[in-house]
ZAMARGU-4260 file (C-alpha; in steps of 0.2 Angstrom, whole numbers, plus 5000, padded with zeros to 4 digits):
<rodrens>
0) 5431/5812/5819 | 5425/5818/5802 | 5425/5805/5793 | 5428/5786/5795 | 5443/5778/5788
5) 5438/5764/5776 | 5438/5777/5758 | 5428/5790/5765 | 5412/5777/5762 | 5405/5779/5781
10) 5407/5798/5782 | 5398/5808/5795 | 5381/5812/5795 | 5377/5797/5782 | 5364/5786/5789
15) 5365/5768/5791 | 5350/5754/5792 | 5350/5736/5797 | 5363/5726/5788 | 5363/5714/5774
20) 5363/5698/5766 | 5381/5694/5767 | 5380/5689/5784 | 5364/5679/5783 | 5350/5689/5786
25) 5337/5677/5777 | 5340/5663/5788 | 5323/5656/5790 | 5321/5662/5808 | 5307/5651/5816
30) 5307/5654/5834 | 5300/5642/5844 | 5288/5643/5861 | 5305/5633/5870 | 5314/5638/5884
35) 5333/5645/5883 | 5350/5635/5894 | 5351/5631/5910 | 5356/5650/5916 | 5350/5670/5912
40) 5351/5676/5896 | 5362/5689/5899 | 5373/5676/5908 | 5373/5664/5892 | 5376/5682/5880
45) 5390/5687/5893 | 5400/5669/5891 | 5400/5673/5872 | 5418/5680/5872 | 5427/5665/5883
50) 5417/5653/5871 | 5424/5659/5856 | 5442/5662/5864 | 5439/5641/5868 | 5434/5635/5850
55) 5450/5646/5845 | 5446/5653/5828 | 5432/5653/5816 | 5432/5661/5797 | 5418/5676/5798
60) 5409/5685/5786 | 5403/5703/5787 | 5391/5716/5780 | 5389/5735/5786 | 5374/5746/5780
65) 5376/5763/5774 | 5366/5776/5765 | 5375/5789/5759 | 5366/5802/5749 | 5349/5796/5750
70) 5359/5780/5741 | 5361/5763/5753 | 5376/5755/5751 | 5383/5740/5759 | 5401/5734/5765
75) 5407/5719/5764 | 5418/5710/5774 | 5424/5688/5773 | 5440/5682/5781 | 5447/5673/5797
80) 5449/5676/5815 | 5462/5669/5828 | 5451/5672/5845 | 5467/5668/5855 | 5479/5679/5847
85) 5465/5692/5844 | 5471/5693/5826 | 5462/5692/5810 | 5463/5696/5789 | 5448/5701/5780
90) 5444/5706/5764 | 5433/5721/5763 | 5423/5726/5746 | 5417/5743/5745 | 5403/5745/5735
95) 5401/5755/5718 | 5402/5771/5717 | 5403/5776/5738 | 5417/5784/5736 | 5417/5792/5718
100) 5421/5780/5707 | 5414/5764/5699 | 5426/5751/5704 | 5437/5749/5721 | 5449/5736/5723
105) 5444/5725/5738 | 5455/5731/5753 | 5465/5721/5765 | 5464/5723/5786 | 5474/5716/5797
110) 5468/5716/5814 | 5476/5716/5828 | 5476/5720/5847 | 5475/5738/5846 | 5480/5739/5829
115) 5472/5739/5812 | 5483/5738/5795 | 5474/5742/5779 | 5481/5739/5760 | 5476/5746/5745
120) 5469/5762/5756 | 5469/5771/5742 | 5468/5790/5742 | 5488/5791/5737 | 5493/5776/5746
125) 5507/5766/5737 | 5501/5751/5732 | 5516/5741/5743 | 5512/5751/5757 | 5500/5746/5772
130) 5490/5761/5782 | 5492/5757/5801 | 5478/5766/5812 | 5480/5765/5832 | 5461/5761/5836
135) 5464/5766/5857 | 5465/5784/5848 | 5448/5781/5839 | 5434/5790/5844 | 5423/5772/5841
140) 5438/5759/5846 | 5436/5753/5828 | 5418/5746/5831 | 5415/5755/5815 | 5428/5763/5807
145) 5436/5750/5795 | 5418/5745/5789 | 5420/5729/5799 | 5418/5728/5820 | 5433/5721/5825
150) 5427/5701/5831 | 5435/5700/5848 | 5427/5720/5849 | 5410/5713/5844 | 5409/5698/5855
155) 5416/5707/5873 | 5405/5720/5868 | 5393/5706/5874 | 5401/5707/5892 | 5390/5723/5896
160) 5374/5712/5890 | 5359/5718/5900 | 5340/5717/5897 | 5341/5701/5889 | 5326/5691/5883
165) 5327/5674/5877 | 5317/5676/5859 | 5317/5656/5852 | 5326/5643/5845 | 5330/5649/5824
170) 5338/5639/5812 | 5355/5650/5804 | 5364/5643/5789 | 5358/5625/5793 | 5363/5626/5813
175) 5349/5627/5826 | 5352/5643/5837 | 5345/5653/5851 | 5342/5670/5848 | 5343/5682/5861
180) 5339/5702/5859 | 5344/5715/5872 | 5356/5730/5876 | 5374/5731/5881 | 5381/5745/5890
185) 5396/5749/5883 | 5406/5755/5898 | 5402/5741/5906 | 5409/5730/5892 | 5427/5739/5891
190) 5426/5738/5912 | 5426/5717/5908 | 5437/5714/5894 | 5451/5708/5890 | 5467/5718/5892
195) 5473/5720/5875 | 5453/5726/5873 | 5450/5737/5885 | 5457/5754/5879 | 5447/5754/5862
200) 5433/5748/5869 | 5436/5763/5884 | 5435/5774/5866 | 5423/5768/5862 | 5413/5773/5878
205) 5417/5791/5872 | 5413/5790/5853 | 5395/5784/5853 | 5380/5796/5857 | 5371/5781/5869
210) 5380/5772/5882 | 5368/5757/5876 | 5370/5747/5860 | 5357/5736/5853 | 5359/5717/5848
215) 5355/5700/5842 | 5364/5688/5846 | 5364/5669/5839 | 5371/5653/5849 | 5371/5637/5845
220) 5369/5622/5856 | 5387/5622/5861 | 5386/5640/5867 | 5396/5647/5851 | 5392/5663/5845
225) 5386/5662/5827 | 5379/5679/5822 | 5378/5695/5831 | 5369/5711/5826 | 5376/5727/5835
230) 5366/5746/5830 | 5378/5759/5835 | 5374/5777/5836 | 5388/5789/5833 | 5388/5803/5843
235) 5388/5820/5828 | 5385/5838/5831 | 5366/5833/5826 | 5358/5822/5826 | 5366/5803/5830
240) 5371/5792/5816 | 5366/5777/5818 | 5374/5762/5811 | 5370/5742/5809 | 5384/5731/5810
245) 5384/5712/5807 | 5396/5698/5810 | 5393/5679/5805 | 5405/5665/5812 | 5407/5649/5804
250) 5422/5635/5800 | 5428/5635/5820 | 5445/5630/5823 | 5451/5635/5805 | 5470/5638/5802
255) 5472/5656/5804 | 5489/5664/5799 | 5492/5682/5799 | 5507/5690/5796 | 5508/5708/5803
260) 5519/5721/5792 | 5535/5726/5795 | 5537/5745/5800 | 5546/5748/5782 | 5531/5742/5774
265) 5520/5756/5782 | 5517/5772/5776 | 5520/5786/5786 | 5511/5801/5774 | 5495/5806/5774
270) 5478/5799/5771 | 5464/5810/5759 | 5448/5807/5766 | 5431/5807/5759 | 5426/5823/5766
275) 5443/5831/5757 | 5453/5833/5773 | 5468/5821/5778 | 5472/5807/5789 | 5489/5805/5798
280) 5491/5788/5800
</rodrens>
């Protein structure tokens, strides 16, 4: 891949740092000398996916950390997810100037099993006209292309949790939560999820430069997931670029309705990239 699909923000050999304030970074952590659930703490991570799957939905905001030419710059994400029906609408903001020019309308994704739909793409696209990308065929299964990880993605990532320590009780957006820290395998993760899943996951066992991803993640007393924190390296021809991901989950069991594009509403040309080169969608 040479470039990531959201503008041409998150190109190749750009780097990326730990992710911002839109998904609640200054949330007075205050961890606590208190032991964790009954349970270990990769078994508690693990259940992460089948306890958001039971509370149904939740509305989600996002933030992705880049720094492109010396200059960081952070994509935003807010919307709502369906964990049952594994489909979502988010608005993403692209910030100022990352991909030469001052303004950028906020762009609309549509995710969906296997599937992500993208409007005002930009580069050429008319405005009527939604971008569909198949993220099996994704070098990173769409963990970072769209400038948001895709939230079923992000929480079965979980099922490969190992090396999991137990770090405290905190205190996120006014709801106490354990946090836990550790590494998931991402192999292992695509080998345990869901169906409609696996295959970007299985991608994205091939796109990444480590087979191990970094996390923090936040439950609450119910065993919901609240906040997770994924580093991701991807795998260049130097050296790996590694990128910070955040997803915050609030508003459970929130209407969520998403309509997916008729095939005469797609556009079938080409996509410029950042990095001047096009995209077939």
């Amino acid at each position: 891949m040479c470039a990531l699909a959201v503008a041409g923000v998150m190109t190749v050999g750009t780097g990326c740092s730990g992710a911002g304030g839109a998904a609640g970074d200054g949330a007075g952590e205050r961890a606590a000398a208190r032991e964790g659930p009954a349970g270990s703490p990769a078994a508690v991570v693990r259940g992460a996916a089948e306890g958001l799957a039971g509370a149904g939905s939740a509305e989600t905001r996002t933030s992705m950390e880049t720094a492109a030419g010396g200059t960081r710059v952070t994509i935003r994400g807010e919307g709502a997810y369906d964990f049952r029906r594994q489909l979502g609408r988010i608005k993403v903001v692209l910030p100022k100037d990352a991909a030469g020019a001052d303004e950028h309308r906020p762009i609309t994704e549509l995710l969906a099993p296997g599937a992500l739909y993208m409007k005002n793409r930009g580069a050429g696209v008319p405005d009527d006209k939604w971008v569909r990308i198949d993220t099996t065929t994704l070098e990173d299964g769409n963990l970072v292309t769209g400038g948001v990880t895709d939230p079923t993605a992000a929480a079965e990532l979980l099922l490969g949790a190992e090396k999991v320590a137990y770090v405290g009780r905190t205190e996120l957006a006014g709801v106490a939560v354990r946090h836990y820290r550790g590494t998931a395998d991402i192999g292992r993760a695509a080998r345990a999820a869901s169906p409609s899943s696996r295959a970007a996951l299985t991608a994205a066992a091939k796109g990444f430069s480590t087979d191990t991803v970094p996390f923090d993640a936040y439950l609450d007393d119910e065993g919901l997931l609240r906040k997770v924190r994924h580093r991701f390296t991807f795998a260049t021809e130097g050296p790996g670029v590694p990128v910070v991901s955040t997803m915050l989950l609030y508003g459970f069991g929130v209407p969520v309705s998403v309509a997916l594009p008729p095939e005469a509403d797609l556009y079938t040309g080409q996509v410029q990239q950042g990095h001047g080169g096009p995209e077939t969608p």
